[in-house]
C-alpha positions, 0 to 999 in steps of 0.5 A: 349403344351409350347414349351420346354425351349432352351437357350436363344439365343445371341442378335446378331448385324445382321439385315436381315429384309431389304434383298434388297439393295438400288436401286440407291446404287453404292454397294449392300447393306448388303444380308442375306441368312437366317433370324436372329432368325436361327443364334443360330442354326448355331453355333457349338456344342459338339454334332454338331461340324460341322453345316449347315452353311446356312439353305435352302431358303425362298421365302421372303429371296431367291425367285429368288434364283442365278438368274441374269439379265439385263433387258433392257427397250426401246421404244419411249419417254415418254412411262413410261420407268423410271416407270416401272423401279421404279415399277419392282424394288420395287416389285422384292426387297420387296416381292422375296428378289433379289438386284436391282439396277437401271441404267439411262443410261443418268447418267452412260454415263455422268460419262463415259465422251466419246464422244456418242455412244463410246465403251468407254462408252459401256465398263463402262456400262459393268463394272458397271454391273459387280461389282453390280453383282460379288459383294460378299453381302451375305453369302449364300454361306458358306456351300461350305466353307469347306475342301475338303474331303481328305484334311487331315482335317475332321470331328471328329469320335465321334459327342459327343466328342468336335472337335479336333483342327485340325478340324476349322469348319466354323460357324456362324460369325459378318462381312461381307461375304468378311471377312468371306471368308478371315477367311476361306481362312486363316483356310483352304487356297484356294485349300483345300475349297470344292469350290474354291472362283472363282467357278461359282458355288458359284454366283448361290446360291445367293438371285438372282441380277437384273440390270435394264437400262432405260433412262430418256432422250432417245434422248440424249442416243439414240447412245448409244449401252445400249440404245436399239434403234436398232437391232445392238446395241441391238445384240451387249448387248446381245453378250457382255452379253454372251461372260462373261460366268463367269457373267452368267447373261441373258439380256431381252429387255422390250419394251414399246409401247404405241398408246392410247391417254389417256395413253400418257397423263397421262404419260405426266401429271406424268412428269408434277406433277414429275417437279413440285415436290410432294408438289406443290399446284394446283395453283404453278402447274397449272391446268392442272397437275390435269384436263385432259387437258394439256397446247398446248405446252406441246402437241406439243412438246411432238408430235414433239419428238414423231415423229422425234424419230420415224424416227431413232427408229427400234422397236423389229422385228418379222421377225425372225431376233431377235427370239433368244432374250428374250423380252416382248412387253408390248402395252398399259400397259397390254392390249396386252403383247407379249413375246418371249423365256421367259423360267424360274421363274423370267422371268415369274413373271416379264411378269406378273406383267408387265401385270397388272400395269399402270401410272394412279395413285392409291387411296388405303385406309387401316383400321384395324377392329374396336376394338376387344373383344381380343384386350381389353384382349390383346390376339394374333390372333383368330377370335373374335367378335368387342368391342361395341367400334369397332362396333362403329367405324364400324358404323361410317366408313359406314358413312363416306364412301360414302361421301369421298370415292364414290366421288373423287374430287365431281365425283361419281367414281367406288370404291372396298372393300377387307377383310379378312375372320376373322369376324372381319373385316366382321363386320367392313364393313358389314354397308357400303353400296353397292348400284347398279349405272348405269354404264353410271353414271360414265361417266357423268361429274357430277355424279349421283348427288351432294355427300350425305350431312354429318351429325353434328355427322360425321363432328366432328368424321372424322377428318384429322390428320398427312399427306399431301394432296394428288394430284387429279388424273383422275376423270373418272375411266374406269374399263377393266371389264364389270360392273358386272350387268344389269338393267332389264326392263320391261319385264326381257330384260337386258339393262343398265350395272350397277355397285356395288359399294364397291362389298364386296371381302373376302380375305384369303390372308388378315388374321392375322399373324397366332400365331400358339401354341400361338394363344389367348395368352397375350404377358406376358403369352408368355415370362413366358412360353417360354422365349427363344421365346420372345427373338428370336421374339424381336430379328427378328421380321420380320423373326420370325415364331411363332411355328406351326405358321407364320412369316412376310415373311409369309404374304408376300408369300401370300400377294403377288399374291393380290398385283397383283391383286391390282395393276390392279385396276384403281378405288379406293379400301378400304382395311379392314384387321390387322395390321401385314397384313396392316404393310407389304401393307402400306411399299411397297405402300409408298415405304419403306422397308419391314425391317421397317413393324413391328415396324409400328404403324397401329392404331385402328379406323383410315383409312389411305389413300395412293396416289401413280401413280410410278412418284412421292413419295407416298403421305398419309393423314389419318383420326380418325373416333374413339371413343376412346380405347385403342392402347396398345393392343396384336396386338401391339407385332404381 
């Protein structure tokens, strides 16, 4: 049934979609404790004169709810260190909410101006900390205040009657938290709020801040007491830290070791491309950005840094001496992680996804399904079958496939396919094919054999539009798992590993944005039967849940454990899903916020190709394979 009428609700100036603040900002940005769609239900009424001023938490909005901490990135140069800082930032804004803000030690201490190693700088490194992290940036706090009850003010005794005016209950206001806080500051005064403003109790409530230090040139901050070099300084960051029980911020040290060679290069080749810039053509940047071969003075400089850093550099001890901090040691990228006193939510989060990512760059192609039979009627969500234009474009994706995607760069490399379990998308990859490759083909530098000849007809319908190419990245793609496989010989022994390419993967992760009561309606047929929800959906589009249904901070709940698992993959992977889904993915992967996701086109019959490596900006190209049909369809209002 129709959800009943409401009234409809005020179009108010506040944009919650982007909860996380700019990373390099020297002020948090704006934070929002509850999604814009809620605001109309937090205002004050003759039945409700004193509301709930801040409804309970999501995950999207508050998964790291009042948690602060300094994590501290160390190791020798050129290890990946500013990285992952890039990478753990990203993550822990877009899919849990929590304000970070990185901190390049190199940076903070030029503008400190001391000589190296001073407390001068010391101390301007802790202030900066501490305004990021007492900085007051939302309103998560509101329901603490209030008068105290025997303050001579409460609540009428009749819910029915209006509140007298001796009753100011503190409601849903424009502005800052700051000026909120003076209004009821100003209402109340001080020692009559239920919490004082300098109360703890108020920075726990929160959507949690993290303050990231890493350094992009280690030599020239290794004095430094932030820098992490040796057991006293770091004894020293992690006292400073717990001597300021009001800032109530926990310090983790994160130390990257790294001792294989092809990951040291590849970090090497990152720093290379970063110089260069993203734009760089092969021959402004030289060859060996892209071969895996770099020049011999890069090598040798590298090595000599390497080594004197060495001599000074005193790692993590395991001796007992530093069994009281928190730390990860993260070798070779996830191929061995060792943590210690890693209690709590987010440090275990932290620990995981510092399991599985890595500097070798990423090739992820995104496609929404073929055009569907709801998609000509402009209906929301279901689970219904292709248009004959969306099988079209099924075919054609099956054809376009093995030459664009099996080859990278004229190698024949290992390559992976995701799903939804809606058959829609299942009918859209069901043509591509999955042949069985000796694992050994893949290390030989020509591949199996040429790439597959295109015909006339795939020439013309796989078409570039829009983007910029990509960078090559490593042509040989090593994979941690065993191939998955084994050829038998003659007489069922098992012999050569093989591997499956493009190995089909269904997903429930990857379905629709479930449309709950308004599941297989029009847009149209949804604002005459209920017009107060289309204006709430058209008002907060990234927060709105549909009735019984679900809202984009939905899909990132369950988007994100998939995350992870795509972050581990070193081969290419093929995405096929919908477009709320494939809004979220195409933001965090080019580095956008998620507050842009739903006003993102993602058009039919279209494959998107991204190229990320965490160094330098993300790049995308994107090919139309058609036919042609309609956009303007009823996934475009999901």
């Amino acid at each position: 049934p129709p959800t009943p009428k409401m009234p409809d609700p005020p179009a108010l100036p506040l944009d919650v979609g982007n909860t996380s603040c700019d990373a390099r900002s020297t002020s948090p940005g704006a934070q929002h404790a509850y999604v814009q769609s809620q605001s109309h239900l937090l205002k004050a009424t003759s039945d409700n004169p004193l509301p709930t001023a801040v409804p309970p938490p999501i995950a999207a909005v508050a998964g790291l709810l009042g948690v602060r901490h300094v994590l501290c990135l160390i190791g020798l140069p050129e290890r990946g260190k500013p990285f992952i800082a890039q990478r753990l930032s990203k993550y822990l804004s877009f899919f849990h909410g929590a304000e970070v803000k990185l901190f390049d030690v190199n940076e903070v201490m030029d503008r400190a101006g001391g000589p190296p190693g001073s407390d001068h700088n010391a101390m301007f490194m802790f202030e900066e900390i501490k305004a990021f992290m007492n900085a007051t940036s939302s309103a998560a706090d509101r329901n603490m205040t209030v008068p105290r009850a025997g303050s001579g003010r409460s609540a009428p005794a009749s819910s029915s009657s209006p509140p007298s005016p001796e009753v100011r209950p503190v409601v849903v206001r424009e502005g800052s938290a700051e000026v909120q806080l003076a209004e009821s500051l100003a209402a109340h005064g001080e020692e009559e709020l239920l919490v004082h403003p300098s109360d703890r109790r108020r920075k726990n409530v929160d959507s949690g801040k993290v303050a990231i230090l890493f350094a992009n040139d280690t030599f020239a901050c290794f004095k430094e007491k932030w820098s992490g070099t040796s057991k006293e300084r770091r004894r020293w960051a992690s006292e400073t830290l717990a001597k300021d029980r009001a800032l109530g911020a926990k310090l983790i040290f994160i130390e990257v070791i790294v001792d294989r060679a092809d990951i040291l290069e590849a970090n090497l080749r990152a720093r290379e491309r970063a110089k260069n810039g993203p734009t760089a053509s092969r021959e402004s940047a030289g060859p060996a950005m892209y071969e895996d071969e770099l020049p011999d003075e890069c090598l040798r400089e590298f090595e000599d840094r390497a080594r004197r850093f060495q001599r000074i550099y005193v790692s993590m001890q395991e001796d007992g001496s530093e069994d009281d901090l928190s730390y990860i040691k993260l070798i070779n990228y996830g191929d061995k992680v060792v943590t210690n006193r890693m209690h709590g939510y987010l440090r275990m989060r932290i620990a995981q996804f510092l399991s599985v990512i890595h500097p070798t760059p990423h090739v992820i192609y995104l496609s929404r399904h073929g055009q569907s039979e709801y998609n000509v009627l402009g209906k929301l969500g279901g689970n219904p079958p292709l248009s004959p234009a969306g099988q079209e474009y099924a075919r054609r994706l099956a054809q376009w496939v093995p030459r664009h995607i099996f080859y990278q760069h004229g190698v024949l490399t290992k390559c992976r396919l995701w799903t939804s379990s809606l058959q829609r998308t299942i009918l859209t990859a069901t043509h591509i094919p999955h042949p069985i490759v000796p694992a050994s083909s893949f290390d030989s530098p020509d591949g199996l054999s040429s790439p597959p000849r295109r015909s006339s007809h795939e020439t013309d319908a796989a078409t570039p539009s829009g983007g910029t190419p990509s960078h090559r990245f490593r042509s040989r793609q090593r994979s941690r798992q065993l191939p998955p496989r084994y050829l038998q010989g003659d007489e069922g022994v098992l012999n050569e590993p093989v591997w499956e390419q493009m190995s089909p993967r269904v997903y429930r992760n990857l379905d629709e944005i479930f449309a709950g009561e308004y599941e297989g309606m029009t847009y149209e047929e949804i604002k005459k039967i209920a017009p107060s929800e289309a204006t709430l959906r058209s008002m907060d589009k990234i927060g709105y849940r549909y009735p019984r249904g679900e809202s984009y901070f939905d899909i990132l709940a369950r988007l994100d454990p998939l995350v992870h698992e795509l972050e581990s993959y070193h081969e290419p992977l093929v995405v096929v899903s919908h477009q709320a889904v494939l809004r979220l993915l195409y933001c965090y992967l080019t580095g956008r916020t998620r507050a842009q996701a739903p006003k993102l086109s993602m058009p039919l019959h279209t494959v998107i190709r991204i190229t990320y490596d965490g160094w330098t900006p993300p790049t995308e190209e994107r090919f139309y394979l058609g036919p042609e049909c309609s956009q303007t369809d009823g996934q475009t209002h999901l």
